[in-house]
N, C-alpha and C positions, 0 to 999 in steps of 0.2 A: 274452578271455572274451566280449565283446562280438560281435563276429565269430561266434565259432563259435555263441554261444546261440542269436543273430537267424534260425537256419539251421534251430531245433525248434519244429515246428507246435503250436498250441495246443492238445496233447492231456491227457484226462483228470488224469495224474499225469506224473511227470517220470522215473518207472520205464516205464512205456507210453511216452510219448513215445521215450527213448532205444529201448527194444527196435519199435516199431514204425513210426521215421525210417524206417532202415536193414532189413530186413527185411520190410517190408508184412506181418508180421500183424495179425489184426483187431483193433479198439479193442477193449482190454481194460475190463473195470467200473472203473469209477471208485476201488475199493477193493481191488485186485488182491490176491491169496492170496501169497505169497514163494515156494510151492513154483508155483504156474504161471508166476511171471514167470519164474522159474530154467530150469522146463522147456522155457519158451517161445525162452531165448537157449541152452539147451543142442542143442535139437531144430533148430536153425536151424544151430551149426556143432559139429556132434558130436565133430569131432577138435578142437577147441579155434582150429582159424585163423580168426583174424579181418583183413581189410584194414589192410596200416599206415595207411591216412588216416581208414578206417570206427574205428578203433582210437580215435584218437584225438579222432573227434569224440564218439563213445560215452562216452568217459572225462570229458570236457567235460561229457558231458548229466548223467552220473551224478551229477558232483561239484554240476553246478546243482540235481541233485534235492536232497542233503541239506544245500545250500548254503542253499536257498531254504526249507527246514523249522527249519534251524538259527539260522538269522540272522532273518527272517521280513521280509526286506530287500535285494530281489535285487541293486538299483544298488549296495550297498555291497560284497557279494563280492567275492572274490580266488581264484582257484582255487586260487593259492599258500598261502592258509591252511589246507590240509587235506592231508592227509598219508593215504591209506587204509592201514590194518592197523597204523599206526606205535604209537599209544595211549603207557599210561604210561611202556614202555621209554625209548622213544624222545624223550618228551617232558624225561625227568629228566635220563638219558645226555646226549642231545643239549642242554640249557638249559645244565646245568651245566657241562659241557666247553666250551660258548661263551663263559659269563661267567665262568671260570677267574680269567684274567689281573684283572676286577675282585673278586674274593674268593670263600672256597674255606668258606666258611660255610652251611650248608645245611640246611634243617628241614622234619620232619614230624611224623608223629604215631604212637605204640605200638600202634595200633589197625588200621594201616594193610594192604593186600592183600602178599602176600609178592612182588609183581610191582614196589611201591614199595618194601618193608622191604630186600628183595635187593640191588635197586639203589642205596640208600644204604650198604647194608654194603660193597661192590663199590668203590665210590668215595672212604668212608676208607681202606679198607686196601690199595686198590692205585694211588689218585691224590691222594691225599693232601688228599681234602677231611676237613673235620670237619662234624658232624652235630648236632643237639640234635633228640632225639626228645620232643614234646610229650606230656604225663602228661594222662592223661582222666577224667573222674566215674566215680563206680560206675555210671551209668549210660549210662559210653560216652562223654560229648559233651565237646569239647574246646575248652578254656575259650579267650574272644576278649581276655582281661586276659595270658593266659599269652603267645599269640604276639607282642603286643605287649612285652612284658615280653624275650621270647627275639631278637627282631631286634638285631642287631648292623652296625655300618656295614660289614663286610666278607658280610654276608648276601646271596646272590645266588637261592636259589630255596627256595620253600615250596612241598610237597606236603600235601594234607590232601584226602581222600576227602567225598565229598558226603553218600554214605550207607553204612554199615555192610554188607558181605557174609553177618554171622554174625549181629549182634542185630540188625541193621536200623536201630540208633541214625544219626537223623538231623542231619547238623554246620549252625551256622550259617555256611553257604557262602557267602555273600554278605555278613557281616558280615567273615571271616577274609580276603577279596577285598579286602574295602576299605579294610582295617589296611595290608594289603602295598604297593596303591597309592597310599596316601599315603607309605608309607616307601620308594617305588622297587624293591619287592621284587615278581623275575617269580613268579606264582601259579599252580600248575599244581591242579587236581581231579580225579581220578579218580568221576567220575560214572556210572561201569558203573552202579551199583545204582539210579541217582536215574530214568534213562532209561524212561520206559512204567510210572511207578507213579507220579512226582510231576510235579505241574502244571509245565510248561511252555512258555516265551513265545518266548524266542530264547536263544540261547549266552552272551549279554551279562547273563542273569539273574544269571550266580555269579559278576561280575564277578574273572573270573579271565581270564589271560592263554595258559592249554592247560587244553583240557579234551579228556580220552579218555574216549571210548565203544566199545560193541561191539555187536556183531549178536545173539549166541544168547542172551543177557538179554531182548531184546523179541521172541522167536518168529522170528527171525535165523536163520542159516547159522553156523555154526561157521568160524573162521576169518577172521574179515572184522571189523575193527574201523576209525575214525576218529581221529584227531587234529585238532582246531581250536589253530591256530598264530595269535593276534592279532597284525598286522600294525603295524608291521616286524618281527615279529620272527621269524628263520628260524634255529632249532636244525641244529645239525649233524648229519648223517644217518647212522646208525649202520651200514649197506649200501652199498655203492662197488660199482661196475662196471655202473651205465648211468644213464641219464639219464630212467628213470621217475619218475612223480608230480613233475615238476619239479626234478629231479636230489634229493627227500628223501630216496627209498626206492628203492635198486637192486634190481630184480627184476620178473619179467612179471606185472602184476596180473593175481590171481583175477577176472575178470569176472563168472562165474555168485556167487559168493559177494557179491559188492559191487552186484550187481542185484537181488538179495537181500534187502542192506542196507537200501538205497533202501526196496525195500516195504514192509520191516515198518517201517519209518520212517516212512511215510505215513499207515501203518496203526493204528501202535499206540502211536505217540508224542504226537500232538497230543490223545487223547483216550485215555488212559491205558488200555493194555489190562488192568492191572491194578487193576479200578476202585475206588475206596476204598468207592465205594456198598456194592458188593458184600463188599468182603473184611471190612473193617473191624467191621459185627456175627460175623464170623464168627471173628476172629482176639479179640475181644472175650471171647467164648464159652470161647475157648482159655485165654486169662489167667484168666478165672473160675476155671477148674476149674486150675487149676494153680494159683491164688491158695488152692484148698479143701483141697488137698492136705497130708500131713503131709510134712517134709521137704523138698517143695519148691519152688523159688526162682523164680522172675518175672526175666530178666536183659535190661537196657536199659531203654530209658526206655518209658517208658507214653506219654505224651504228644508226642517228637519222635521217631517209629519209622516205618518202612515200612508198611503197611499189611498187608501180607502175610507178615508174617514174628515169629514167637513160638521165644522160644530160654530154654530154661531148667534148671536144675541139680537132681540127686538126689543128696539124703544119703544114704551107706550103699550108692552102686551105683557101675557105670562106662558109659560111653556104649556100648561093646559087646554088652554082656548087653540093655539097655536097648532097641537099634537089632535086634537078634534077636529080641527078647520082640516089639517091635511088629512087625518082619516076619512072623511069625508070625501075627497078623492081619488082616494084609495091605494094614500102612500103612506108609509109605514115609517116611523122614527121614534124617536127617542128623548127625553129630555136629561141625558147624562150618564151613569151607570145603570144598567141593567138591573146591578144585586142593590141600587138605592131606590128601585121603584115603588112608590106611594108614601115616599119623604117629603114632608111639607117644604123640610129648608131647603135652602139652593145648595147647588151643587160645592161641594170644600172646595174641588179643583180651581172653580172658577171666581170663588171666594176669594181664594191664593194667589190669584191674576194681578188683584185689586180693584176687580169689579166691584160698583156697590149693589146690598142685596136687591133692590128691585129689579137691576136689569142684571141681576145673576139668577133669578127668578126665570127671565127669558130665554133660559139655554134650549137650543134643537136640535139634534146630530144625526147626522144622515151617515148610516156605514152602507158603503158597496157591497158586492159579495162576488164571488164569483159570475154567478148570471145575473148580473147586472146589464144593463144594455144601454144603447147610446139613443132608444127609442124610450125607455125608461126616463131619461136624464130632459129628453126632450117634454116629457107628459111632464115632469115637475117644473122648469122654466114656463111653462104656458100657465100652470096653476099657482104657484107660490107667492107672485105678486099679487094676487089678487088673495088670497089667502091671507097674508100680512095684514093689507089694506081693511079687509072686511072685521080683521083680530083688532086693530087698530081703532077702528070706529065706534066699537060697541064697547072695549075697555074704560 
């Protein structure tokens, strides 16, 4: 690692650096865009060849970019602790098929992305582990007396997400980290949601031993995700047949996607692109009027929640009629995970609450974004009530 780093010139970011060692184009601004740095290594080799030695110093430079954002501690890096595009799969597959042979005991939580819930169902029923899914508030957050309580000496891996996909309910990640390292137990997070909305220092905050992230959550590329693998410890790789990313992941990396990654990492992770200054009177505003409302429900916690994310329930309706009524005025929502869209069941998350299903049926989620606005917020308080009322009538 040493070697290959000492070879990149002191430039602005470590997305610039890598695309402008090997290519001379010009220094890019100090706070590069994701779609020009993309276009910048697209336009350089448009059919995709790149040098086997240029190859790999590039891949060198990339991983020092988000090496050096992640950790905030370049001597300590490993190249080997990063796995690109690997994430939760990879992390739970590969942990727990390594620590087999020491116990086939394994825990998460009901609240979980169906990326973890899959994967544990996958592994009792065809490898013979067992599972204890941990039970959460009505409010989503899952209790640190419970995981302690659930560890077992044959326990080899805990999963538990950072932050909520659907209600935005925030876990305490670094307390559930530090129960498992005292009991010897590997700790993986799924930190998709926590990435570019909540403060971050380095990888070491959620004292956990994997944590996956991904690119199209912070204004990313689709397709391009991370694994941080703390060392020693190297999960079995789920892909054979070559000796990419340090034999973890067989396959030719996406380069334009994971140059990508880089930038919006640079960009919008160290200073939250989703700024709580900003969202948080506005997402405020949101609960108000849902808190006025007849029939309906405020879901998740008030106080440990994303900032950007309002998810809540109607009596008397379904999320369909509901998500048509607002389309219709030309606001845009959701009725739960993204990757469960055109699922007839209600949502697990909201299942896990103790909702019952017909009015789990009713889920709506409104996520902020960046350009969100406080004229935005205003056109949905003028229409939403009357939108409920009109779902309500004809149900």
């Amino acid at each position: 690692m040493g070697e290959v780093t000492r070879r990149i010139p002191p430039f602005a970011s470590p997305a610039e650096a890598a695309i402008s060692t090997f290519w001379a184009f010009p220094r890019a601004p100090s706070v590069p865009s994701v779609f020009t740095v993309i276009r910048k290594l697209l336009a350089a080799h448009p059919r995709g060849a790149t040098p086997r030695y240029a190859a790999a110093v590039i891949g060198a430079a990339f991983i020092y970019g988000i090496e050096q954002l992640l950790t905030d501690d370049f001597a300590r890096c490993v190249v080997a602790d990063f796995a690109w595009t690997a994430a939760a799969i990879g992390a739970i597959f590969g942990t727990a098929r390594l620590l087999k042979p020491k116990g086939r005991h394994i825990i998460t939580s009901s609240v979980e992305h169906h990326a973890v819930l899959y994967c544990y169902e996958y592994l009792v029923k065809n490898e013979g582990f067992e599972a204890t899914y941990l039970p959460v508030s009505r409010e989503g957050l899952v209790s640190v007396e419970s995981l302690k309580q659930a560890i077992r000496p044959d326990t080899t891996l805990v999963s538990i997400m950072a932050a909520n996909n659907e209600i935005g309910a925030i876990q305490p990640i670094a307390e559930l980290g530090s129960i498992c390292r005292e009991k010897g137990v590997h700790f993986h997070t799924d930190a998709v949601q926590w990435f570019g909305k909540e403060p971050f220092n380095n990888v070491h905050q959620f004292n956990a031993d994997l944590v996956s992230i991904c690119a199209h959550k912070i204004y990313g590329p689709k397709g391009a995700g991370a694994l941080f693998a703390r060392s020693p410890l190297l999960p079995e790789p789920l892909l054979w047949g070559g000796g990419h990313e340090n034999e973890r992941r067989a396959g030719t990396e996406n380069l334009a996607a994971i140059v990508g990654f880089v930038a919006a990492l640079e960009s919008f992770v160290q200073k939250p692109v989703f700024s709580k200054e900003q969202l948080t009177p506005l997402t405020h505003r949101l609960i108000q009027l849902i808190d006025n409302l007849e029939g309906v429900e405020f879901v998740g916690s008030r106080e440990h929640r994303l900032a950007n994310t309002v998810s809540f329930l109607v009596r008397g309706s379904d999320s369909i009629a509901l998500l048509a009524g607002l389309d219709m005025e030309g606001i845009c929502a959701s009725s739960g995970s993204a990757c469960s869209a055109g699922s007839l069941e209600p949502s697990h998350v909201i299942t896990a609450l103790g909702v019952e299903k017909a009015l789990a049926n009713s889920l709506v989620r409104f996520s902020l974004g960046r350009e969100s606005t406080s004229e935005e917020v205003k056109h949905l308080e003028n229409v939403l009530p009357n939108v409920i009322r009109r779902v309500q009538r004809f149900q």
